[in-house]
C-alpha positions as CSV (number, residue, x, y, z in Angstrom):
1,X,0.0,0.0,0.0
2,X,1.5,3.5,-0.9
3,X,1.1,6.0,1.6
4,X,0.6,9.6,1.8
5,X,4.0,10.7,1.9
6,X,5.3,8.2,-0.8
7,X,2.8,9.3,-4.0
8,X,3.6,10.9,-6.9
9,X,2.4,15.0,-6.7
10,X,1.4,17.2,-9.5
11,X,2.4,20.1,-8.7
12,X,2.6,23.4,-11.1
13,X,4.7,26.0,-9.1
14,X,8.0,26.2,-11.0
15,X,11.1,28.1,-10.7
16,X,11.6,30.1,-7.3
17,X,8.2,29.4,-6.3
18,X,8.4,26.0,-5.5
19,X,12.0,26.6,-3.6
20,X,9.9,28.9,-1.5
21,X,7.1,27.0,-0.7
22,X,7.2,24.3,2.4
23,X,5.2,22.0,1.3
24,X,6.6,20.6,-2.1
25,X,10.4,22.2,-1.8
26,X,12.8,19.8,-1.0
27,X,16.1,22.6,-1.2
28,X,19.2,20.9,-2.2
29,X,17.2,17.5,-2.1
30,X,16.0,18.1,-5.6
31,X,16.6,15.1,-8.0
32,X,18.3,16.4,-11.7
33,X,15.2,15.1,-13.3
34,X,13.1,17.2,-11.4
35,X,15.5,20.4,-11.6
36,X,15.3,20.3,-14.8
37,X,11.4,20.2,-14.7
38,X,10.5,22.9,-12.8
39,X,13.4,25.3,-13.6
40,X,15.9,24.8,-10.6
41,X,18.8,23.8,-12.1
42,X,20.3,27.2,-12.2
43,X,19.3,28.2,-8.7
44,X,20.5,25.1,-6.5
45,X,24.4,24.6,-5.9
46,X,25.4,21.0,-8.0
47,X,25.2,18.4,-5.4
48,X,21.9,16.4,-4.9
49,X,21.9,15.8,-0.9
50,X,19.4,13.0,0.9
51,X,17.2,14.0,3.2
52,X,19.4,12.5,5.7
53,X,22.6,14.3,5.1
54,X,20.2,17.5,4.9
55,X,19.2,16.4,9.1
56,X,22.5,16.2,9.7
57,X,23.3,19.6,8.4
58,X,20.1,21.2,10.3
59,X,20.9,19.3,13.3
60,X,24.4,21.0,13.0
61,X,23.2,24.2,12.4
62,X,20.7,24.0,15.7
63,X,22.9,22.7,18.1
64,X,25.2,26.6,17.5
65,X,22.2,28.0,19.2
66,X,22.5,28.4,23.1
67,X,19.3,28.7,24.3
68,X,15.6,26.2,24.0
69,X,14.4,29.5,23.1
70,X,17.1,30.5,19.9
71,X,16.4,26.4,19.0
72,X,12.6,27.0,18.7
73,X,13.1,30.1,16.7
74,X,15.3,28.1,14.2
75,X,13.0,25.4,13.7
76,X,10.1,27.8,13.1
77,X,12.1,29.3,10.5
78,X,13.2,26.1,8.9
79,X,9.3,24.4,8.5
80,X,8.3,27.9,7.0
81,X,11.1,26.9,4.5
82,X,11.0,22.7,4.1
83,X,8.1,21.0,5.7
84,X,9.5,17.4,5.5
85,X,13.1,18.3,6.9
86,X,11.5,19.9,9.8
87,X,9.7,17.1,10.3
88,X,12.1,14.7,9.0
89,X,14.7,16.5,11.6
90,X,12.4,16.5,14.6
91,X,11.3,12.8,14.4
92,X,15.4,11.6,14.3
93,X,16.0,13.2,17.7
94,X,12.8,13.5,19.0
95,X,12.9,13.1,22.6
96,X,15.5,16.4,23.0
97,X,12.9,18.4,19.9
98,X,9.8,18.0,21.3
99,X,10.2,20.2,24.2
100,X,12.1,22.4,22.0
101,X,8.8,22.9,20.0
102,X,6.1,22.2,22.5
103,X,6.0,22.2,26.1
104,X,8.0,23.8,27.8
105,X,9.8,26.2,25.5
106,X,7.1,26.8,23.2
107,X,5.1,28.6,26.0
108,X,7.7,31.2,26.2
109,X,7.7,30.9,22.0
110,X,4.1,32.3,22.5
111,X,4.7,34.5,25.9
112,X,7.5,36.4,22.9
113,X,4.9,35.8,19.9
114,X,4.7,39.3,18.5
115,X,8.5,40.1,18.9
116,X,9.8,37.0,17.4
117,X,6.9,37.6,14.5
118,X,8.1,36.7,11.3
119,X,5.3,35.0,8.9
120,X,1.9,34.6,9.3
121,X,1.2,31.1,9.8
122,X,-2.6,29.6,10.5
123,X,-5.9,30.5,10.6
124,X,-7.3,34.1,12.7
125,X,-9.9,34.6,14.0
126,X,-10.6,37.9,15.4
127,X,-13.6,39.7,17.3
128,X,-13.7,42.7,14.9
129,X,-14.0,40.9,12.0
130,X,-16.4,38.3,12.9
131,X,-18.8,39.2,9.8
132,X,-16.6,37.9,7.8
133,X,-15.8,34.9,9.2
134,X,-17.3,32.6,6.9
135,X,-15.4,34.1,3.9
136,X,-12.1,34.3,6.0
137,X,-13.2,30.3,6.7
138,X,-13.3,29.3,3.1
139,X,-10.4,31.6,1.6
140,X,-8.1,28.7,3.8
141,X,-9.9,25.6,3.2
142,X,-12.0,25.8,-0.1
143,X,-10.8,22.7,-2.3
144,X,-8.5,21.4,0.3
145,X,-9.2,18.2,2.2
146,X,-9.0,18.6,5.5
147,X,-8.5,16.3,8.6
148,X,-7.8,18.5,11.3
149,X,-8.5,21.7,12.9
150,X,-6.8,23.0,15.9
151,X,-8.8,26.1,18.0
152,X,-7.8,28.1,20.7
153,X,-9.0,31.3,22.2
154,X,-5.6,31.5,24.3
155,X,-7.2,32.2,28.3
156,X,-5.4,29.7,29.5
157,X,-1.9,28.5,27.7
158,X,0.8,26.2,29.0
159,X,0.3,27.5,32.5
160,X,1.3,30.9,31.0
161,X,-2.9,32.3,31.5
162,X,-3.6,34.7,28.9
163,X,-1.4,35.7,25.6
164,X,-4.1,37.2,23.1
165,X,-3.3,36.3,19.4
166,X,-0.1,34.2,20.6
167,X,-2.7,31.7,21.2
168,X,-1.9,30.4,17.5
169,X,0.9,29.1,18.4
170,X,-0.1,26.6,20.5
171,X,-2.2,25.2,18.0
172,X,0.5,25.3,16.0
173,X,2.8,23.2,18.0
174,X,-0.2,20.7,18.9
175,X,-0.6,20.3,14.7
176,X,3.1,19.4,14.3
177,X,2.6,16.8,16.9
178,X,0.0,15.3,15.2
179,X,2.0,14.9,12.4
180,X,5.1,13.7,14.3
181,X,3.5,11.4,16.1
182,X,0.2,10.4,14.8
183,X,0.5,10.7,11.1
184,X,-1.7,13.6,10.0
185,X,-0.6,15.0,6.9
186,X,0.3,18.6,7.5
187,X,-1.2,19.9,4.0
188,X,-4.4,18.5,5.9
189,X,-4.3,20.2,9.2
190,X,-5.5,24.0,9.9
191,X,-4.4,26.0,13.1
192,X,-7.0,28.4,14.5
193,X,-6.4,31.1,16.9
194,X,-10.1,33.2,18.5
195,X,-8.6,36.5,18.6
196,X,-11.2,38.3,21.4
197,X,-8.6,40.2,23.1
198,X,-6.6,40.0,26.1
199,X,-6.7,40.8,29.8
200,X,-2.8,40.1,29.8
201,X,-1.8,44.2,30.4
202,X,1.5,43.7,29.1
203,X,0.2,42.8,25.8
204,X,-1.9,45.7,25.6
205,X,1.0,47.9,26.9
206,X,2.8,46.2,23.7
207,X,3.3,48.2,20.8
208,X,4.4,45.7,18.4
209,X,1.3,43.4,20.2
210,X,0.1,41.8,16.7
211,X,-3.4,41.0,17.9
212,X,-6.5,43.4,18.8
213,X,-5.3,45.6,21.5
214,X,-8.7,45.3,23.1
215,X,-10.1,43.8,26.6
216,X,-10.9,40.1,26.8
217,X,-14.5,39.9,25.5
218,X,-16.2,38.1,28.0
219,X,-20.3,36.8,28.0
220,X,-22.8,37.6,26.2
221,X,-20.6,39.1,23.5
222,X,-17.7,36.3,23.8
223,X,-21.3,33.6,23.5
224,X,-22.9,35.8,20.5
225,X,-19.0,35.4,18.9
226,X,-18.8,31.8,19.2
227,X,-22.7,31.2,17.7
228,X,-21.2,33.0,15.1
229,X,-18.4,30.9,14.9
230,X,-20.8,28.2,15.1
231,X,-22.6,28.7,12.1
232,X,-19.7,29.6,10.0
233,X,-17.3,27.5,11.0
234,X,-19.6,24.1,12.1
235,X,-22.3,24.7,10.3
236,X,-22.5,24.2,7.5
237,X,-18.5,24.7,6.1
238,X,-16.9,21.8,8.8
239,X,-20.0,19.6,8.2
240,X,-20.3,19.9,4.8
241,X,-16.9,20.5,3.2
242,X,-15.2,18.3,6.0
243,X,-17.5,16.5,7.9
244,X,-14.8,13.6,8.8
245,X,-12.1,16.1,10.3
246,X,-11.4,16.4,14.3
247,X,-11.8,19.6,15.7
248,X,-9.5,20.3,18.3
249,X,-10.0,22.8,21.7
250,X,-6.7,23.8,23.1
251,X,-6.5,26.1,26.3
252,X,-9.8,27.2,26.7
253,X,-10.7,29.1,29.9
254,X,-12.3,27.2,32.9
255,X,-15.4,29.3,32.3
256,X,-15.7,28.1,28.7
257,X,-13.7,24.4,27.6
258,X,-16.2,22.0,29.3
259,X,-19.3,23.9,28.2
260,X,-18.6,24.5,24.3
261,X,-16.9,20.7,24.8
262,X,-20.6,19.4,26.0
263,X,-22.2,21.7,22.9
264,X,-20.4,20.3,20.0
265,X,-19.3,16.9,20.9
266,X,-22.8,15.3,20.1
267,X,-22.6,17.2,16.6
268,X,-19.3,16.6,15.2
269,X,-16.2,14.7,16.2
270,X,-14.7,16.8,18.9
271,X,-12.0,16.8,21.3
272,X,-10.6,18.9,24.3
273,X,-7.2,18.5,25.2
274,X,-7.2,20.1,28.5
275,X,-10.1,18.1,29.6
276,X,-9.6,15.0,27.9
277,X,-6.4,14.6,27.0
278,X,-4.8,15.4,30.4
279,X,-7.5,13.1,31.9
280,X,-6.6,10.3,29.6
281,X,-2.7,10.3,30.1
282,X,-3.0,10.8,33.7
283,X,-5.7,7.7,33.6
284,X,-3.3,5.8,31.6
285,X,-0.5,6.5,34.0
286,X,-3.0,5.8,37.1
287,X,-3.6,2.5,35.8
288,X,-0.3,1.7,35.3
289,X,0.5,2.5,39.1
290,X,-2.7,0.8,40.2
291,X,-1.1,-2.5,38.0
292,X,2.3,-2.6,40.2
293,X,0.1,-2.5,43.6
294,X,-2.6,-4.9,42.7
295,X,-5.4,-3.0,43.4
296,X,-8.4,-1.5,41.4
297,X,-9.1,1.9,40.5
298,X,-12.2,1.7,42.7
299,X,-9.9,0.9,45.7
300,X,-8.4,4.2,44.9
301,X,-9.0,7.3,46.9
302,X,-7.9,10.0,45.2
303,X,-7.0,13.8,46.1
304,X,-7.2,16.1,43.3
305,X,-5.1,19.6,43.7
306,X,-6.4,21.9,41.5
307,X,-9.9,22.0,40.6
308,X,-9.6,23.8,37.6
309,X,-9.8,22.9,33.6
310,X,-7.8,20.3,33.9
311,X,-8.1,18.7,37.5
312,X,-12.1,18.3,36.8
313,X,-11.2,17.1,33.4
314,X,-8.7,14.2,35.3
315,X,-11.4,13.7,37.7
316,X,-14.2,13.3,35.0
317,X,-11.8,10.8,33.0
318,X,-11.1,8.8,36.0
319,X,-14.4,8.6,37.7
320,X,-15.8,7.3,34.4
321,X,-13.2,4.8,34.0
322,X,-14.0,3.6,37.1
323,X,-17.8,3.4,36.1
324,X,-16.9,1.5,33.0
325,X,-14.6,-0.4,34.3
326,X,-15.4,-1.4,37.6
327,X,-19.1,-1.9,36.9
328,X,-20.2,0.8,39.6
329,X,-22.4,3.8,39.4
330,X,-21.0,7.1,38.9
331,X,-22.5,8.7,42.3
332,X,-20.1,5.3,43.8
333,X,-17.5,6.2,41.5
334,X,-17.7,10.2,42.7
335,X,-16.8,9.1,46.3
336,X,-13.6,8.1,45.5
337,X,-12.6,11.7,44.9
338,X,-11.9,15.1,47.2
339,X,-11.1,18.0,45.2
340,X,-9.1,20.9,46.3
341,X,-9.5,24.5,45.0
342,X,-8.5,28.0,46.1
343,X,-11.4,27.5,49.1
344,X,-9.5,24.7,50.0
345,X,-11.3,21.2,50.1
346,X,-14.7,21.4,48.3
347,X,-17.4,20.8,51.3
348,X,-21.0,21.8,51.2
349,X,-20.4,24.4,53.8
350,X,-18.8,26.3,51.4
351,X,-21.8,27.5,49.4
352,X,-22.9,28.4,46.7
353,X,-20.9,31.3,46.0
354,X,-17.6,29.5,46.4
355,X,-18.4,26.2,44.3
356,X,-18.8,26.1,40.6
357,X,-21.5,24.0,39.1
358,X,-19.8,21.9,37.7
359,X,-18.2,20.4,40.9
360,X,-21.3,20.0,42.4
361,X,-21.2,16.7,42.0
362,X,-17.8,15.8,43.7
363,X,-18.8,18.0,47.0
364,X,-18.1,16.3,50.0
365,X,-20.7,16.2,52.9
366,X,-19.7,18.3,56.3
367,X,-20.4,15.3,58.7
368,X,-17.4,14.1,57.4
369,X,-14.7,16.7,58.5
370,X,-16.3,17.4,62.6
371,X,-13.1,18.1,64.2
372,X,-10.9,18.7,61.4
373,X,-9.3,21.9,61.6
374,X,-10.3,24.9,59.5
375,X,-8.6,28.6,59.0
376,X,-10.3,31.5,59.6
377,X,-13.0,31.1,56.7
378,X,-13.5,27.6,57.5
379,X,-11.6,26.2,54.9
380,X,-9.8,23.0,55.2
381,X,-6.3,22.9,53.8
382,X,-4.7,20.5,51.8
383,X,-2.6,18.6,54.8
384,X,-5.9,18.8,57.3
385,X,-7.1,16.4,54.3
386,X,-4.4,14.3,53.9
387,X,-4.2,13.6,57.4
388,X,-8.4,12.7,57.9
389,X,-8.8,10.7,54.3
390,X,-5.4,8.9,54.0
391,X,-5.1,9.4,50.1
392,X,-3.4,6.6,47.9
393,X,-3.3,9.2,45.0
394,X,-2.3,12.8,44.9
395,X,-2.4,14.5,41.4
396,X,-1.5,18.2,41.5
397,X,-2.9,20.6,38.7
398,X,-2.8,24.0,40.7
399,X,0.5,25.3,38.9
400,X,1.5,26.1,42.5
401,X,5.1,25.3,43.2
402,X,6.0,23.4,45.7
403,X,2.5,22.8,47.2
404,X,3.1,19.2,48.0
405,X,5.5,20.3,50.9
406,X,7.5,17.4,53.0
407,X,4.6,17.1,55.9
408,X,2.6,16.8,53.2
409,X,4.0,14.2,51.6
410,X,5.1,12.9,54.5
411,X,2.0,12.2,56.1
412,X,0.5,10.8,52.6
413,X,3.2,7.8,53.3
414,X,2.0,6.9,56.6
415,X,-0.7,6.3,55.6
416,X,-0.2,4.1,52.3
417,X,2.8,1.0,51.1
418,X,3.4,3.1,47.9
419,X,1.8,6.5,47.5
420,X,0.7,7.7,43.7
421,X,2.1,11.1,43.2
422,X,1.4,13.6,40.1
423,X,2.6,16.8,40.0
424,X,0.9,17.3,36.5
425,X,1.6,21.5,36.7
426,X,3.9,22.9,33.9
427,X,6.4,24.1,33.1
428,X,8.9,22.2,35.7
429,X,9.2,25.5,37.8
430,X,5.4,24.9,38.8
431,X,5.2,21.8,39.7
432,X,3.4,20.8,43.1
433,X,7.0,18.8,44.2
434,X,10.1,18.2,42.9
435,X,9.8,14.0,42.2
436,X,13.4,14.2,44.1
437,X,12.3,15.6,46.9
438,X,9.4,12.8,46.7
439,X,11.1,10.0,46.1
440,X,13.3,11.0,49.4
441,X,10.5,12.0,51.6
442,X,9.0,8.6,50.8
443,X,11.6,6.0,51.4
444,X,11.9,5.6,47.3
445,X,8.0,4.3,47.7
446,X,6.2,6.6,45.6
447,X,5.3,5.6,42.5
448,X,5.5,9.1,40.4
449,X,3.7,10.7,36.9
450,X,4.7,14.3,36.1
451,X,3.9,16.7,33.6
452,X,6.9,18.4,32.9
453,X,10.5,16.2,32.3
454,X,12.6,15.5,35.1
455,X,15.9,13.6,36.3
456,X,15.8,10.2,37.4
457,X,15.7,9.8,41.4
458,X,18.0,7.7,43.0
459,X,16.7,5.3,45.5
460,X,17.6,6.4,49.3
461,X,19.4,2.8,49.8
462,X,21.0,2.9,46.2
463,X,20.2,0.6,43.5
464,X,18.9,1.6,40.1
465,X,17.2,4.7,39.0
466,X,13.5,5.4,39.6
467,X,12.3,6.9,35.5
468,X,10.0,9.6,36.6
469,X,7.3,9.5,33.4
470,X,6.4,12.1,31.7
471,X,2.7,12.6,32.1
472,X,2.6,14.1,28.8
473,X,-0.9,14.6,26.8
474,X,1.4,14.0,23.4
475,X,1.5,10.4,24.5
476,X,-2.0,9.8,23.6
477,X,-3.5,12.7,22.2
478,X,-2.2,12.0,18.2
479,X,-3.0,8.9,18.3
480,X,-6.6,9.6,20.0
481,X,-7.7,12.0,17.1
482,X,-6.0,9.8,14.3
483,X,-7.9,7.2,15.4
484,X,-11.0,9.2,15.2
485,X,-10.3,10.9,11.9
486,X,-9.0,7.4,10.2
487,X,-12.5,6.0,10.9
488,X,-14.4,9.1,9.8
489,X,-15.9,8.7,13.2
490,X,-18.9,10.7,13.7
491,X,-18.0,11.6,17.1
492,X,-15.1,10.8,19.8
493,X,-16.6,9.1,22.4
494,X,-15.5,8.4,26.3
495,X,-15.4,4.5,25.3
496,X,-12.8,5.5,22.7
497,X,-10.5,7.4,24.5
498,X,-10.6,4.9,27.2
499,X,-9.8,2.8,24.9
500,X,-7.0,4.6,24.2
501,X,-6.0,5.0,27.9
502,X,-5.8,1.2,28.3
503,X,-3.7,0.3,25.4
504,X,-1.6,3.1,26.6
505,X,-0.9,1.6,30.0
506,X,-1.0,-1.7,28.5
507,X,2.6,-0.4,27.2
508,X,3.8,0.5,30.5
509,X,7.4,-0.8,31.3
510,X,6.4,-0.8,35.1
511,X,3.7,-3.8,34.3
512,X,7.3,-5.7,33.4
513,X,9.3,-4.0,35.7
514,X,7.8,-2.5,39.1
515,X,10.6,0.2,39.8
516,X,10.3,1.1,36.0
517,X,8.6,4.3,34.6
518,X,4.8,4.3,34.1
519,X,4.6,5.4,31.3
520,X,6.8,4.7,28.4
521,X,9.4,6.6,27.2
522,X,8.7,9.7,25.2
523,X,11.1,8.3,22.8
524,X,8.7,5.4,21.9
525,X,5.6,8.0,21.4
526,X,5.6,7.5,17.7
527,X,4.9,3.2,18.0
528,X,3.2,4.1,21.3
529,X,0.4,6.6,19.3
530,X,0.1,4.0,16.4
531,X,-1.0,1.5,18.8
532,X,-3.5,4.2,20.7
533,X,-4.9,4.7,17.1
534,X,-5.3,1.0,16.7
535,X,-7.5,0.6,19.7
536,X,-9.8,4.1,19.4
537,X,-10.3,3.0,16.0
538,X,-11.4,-0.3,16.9
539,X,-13.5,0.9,19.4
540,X,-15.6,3.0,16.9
541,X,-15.9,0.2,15.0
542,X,-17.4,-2.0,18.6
543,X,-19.6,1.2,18.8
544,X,-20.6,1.7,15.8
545,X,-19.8,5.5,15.3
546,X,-17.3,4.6,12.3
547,X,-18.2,5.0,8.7
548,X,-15.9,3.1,6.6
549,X,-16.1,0.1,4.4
550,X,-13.3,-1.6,6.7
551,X,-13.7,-4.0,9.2
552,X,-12.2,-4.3,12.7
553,X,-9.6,-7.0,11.4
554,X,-8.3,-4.7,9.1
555,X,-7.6,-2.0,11.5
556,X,-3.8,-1.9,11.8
557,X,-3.3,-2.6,8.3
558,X,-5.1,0.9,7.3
559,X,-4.1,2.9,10.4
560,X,-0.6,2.1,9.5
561,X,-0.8,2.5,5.9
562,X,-2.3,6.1,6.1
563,X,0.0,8.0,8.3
564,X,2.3,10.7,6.4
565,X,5.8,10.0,6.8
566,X,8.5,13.1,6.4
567,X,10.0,11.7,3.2
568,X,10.1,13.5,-0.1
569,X,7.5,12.3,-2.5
570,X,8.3,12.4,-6.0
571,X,6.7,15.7,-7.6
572,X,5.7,15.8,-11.3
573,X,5.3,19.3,-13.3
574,X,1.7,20.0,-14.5
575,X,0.7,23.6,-14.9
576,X,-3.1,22.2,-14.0
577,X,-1.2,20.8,-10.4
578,X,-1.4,21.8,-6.8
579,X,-0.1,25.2,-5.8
């Protein structure tokens, strides 16, 4: 089966145009055959280099710069010029690139978006011009086929909050991860940005601030915006031009990613990272852990540090795992969880005012906590809560450094053989603990996920090293929405990405190897996202949302023979080709 990547292209750009377009150039990769073609024999220097020599070179010319910062910068500027040696480049050294271009350096990429502004690159948006959205729509994707769209209005990036316009470049990054690791042609993937202003002052103090210099639009303007956006954008142009694509939330605020999540989802195959993705690795990772003790999730009880986007969306993921999988009822699955926000544990007494709606259903009853201290407000703090429920889980998504202090963690060990510990917040400076200071507090017991990377620990009575995984969402994510897309599935559903979740932790070298990571190693994430794609798809199939000739047998066989690989295809010049 030829794939994507490996067809022969039409194309009709000739002479400088082709060189300067990243799709189809190939720079000094260029056979004589097709110099001659399309008119590049005079403009290229002799020699005809392989894509791999062309790595080497870039590699070379990327390692000169000093900083993660200077690295992202070069690599921006080298897919605006080459498509398949960026990618081509990224997927040989992968582990060290990905930060480079998504977590963590790309948040200060986006922080810096309007000073390091060079070419436009995506889809925007904006408030102002929302009339003429649908013909901004269709400029970008009339005749193309499309897969993929990634959105963000940018409230809440990388742990950043608010960065206006800069928001396209997380869906930038999360694009060029679906294509390194899950196979999505690039031609077929569009990056959004919802330009509705910024509350971040130091972009509106910003001359050079590329965005509208305007006040977050919030309510019943931000709601008119999105119906808007609704009817252009969903209805009918992604229905009826691409009704088989994935569209893609990224960094939504708290106030809006669930809710527009809930609206779409049962029209069109949809997908939230923040809620689902986050809640899928960190389930995958849970399972893992809950493998090397020999328990069940439903034996878990589980303190969740951060009630925000993502904690709720972790807490959703795992209480309905442990519906579906432990064959309980979801108000018996919600006791397994206390949820901490700024009000400290979330207890009826706190009222109305203090507790969103949509944790109402993870409030914990007063008769519980008689006796147990409280501050002035009668809050209850995060070790009061330790102490009283004994946790066997502690997942931190607060971005509040050092929150998991040694009492606390501490006094988690007492009170369980090998403590679950998941300092999800990013970048590494926000995490809840350091996994060092962990692994010490806890005799080398704690069995540890976190979302930013960080050093092995080294066991208090020597041995080997504890792997601390990477709870990264770019483990499943790709392979989540490839499965979706591959299947033409009319919607993602929960069974699917639990799906997913289980064939992830199926891979877990600590189900070989208790002391070894629980998650596998980002260097795998490639194989590890064809195999995630493998199960989702299947699962569509069980459930009956696919719509493809197929059947469940032939699964790997298309999943694998569809993904875009970064190698030159052969192009062919014809006026009436692509441009």
């Amino acid at each position: 089966m030829s794939t994507p990547a490996t067809r022969a292209l039409r194309v009709a750009l000739h002479g400088d145009t082709i060189l300067t377009h990243p799709r189809f150039n190939k720079g000094t990769a260029f056979p004589a055959h097709e110099r001659k073609a399309f008119g590049l024999t005079g403009r290229l220097p002799f020699r005809v280099n392989t894509l791999e020599e062309q790595c080497r070179r870039a590699y070379d010319q990327l390692s000169t710069r000093d900083t993660p910062l200077r690295k992202n910068t070069f690599l921006q500027s080298l897919k605006d010029q080459n498509w398949t040696l960026y990618y081509g480049l990224i997927s040989r050294h992968l582990k060290e690139l990905i930060p480079i271009i998504y977590t963590p350096t790309q948040a200060d990429a986006i922080a810096n978006y309007s000073h390091l502004f060079r070419r436009s690159e995506g889809m925007f948006l904006s408030f102002p011009n929302q009339d003429n959205m649908e013909e901004d729509f269709l400029e970008q994707t009339r005749g193309r086929d499309i897969q993929l769209f990634v959105c963000s209005d940018a409230e809440a990036i990388l742990g950043i909050g608010d960065q206006g316009v800069g928001g396209i470049g997380i869906t930038v990054a999360k694009s060029a991860i679906y294509t390194l690791l899950g196979g999505i042609d690039p031609s077929k993937a569009v990056s959004v940005t919802l330009d509705v202003g910024t509350d971040n002052e130091d972009l509106l103090n910003d001359d050079l601030y590329v965005g509208w210099p305007n006040g977050r639009v919030r309510g019943k303007a931000y709601d008119k915006f999105i119906d808007k956006l609704r009817r252009a954008f969903l209805q009918p142009l992604v229905r009826k031009y691409h009704p088989h694509s994935l569209l893609h939330f990224e960094d939504f605020g708290v106030n809006n990613a669930k809710r527009l999540l809930d609206y779409y989802r049962d029209q069109h195959a949809v997908f939230n990272d923040d809620v689902q993705g986050t809640g899928a690795v960190t389930l995958s990772a849970l399972m893992s852990a809950v493998g090397v003790t020999k328990s069940r999730l439903l034996d878990q009880r589980i303190l969740v540090y951060g009630a925000g986007t993502a904690g709720l969306g972790i807490t959703k993921q795992l209480r309905d795992a442990i519906v579906q999988i432990d064959n309980v009822s979801e108000a018996e699955a919600n006791k397994r969880f206390w949820l901490h926000d700024r009000y400290g544990l979330v207890k009826q007494s706190l009222g109305i005012n203090k507790i969103r709606d949509a944790l109402q259903e993870f409030v914990r009853p007063d008769d519980e906590w008689e006796g147990v201290p409280t501050n002035e407000k009668g809050e209850i703090g995060l070790f009061e809560t330790v102490r009283k429920i004994k946790p066997t889980v502690l997942i931190g998504c607060s971005t509040q450094g050092g929150a998991f202090t040694e009492k606390i963690i501490r006094e988690m060990a007492r009170g369980v053989d090998r403590p679950i510990i998941f300092p999800l917040s990013n970048p590494s400076r926000l995490a809840e603990v350091n996994p060092k200071d962990a692994n010490d507090w806890t005799d080398g017991k704690a069995l540890m996920a976190s979302g930013s990377p960080f050093p092995p620990c080294k066991h208090p009575h020597g041995g080997k090293d504890y792997i601390v995984a990477e709870c990264n969402n770019a483990l499943i994510y790709p392979g989540l929405g490839y499965g979706a897309m591959i299947t033409q599935a009319r919607s993602l559903s929960d069974s699917m990405i639990i799906a997913g979740a289980r064939r992830l932790a199926s891979l877990s070298p600590a189900l070989k190897d208790p002391d070894s990571a629980l998650l596998p190693d980002f260097a795998d994430a490639r194989m590890v996202n064809t195999e995630i794609a493998i199960a989702v798809a299947e699962q569509a199939i069980d459930e009956g949302l696919a719509d493809i000739p197929w059947k469940r047998d032939e699964v790997r066989d298309h999943v694998m023979g569809g993904m875009w690989e970064p190698v030159y295809p052969e192009l062919v010049y014809d006026k009436d080709g692509l441009h």
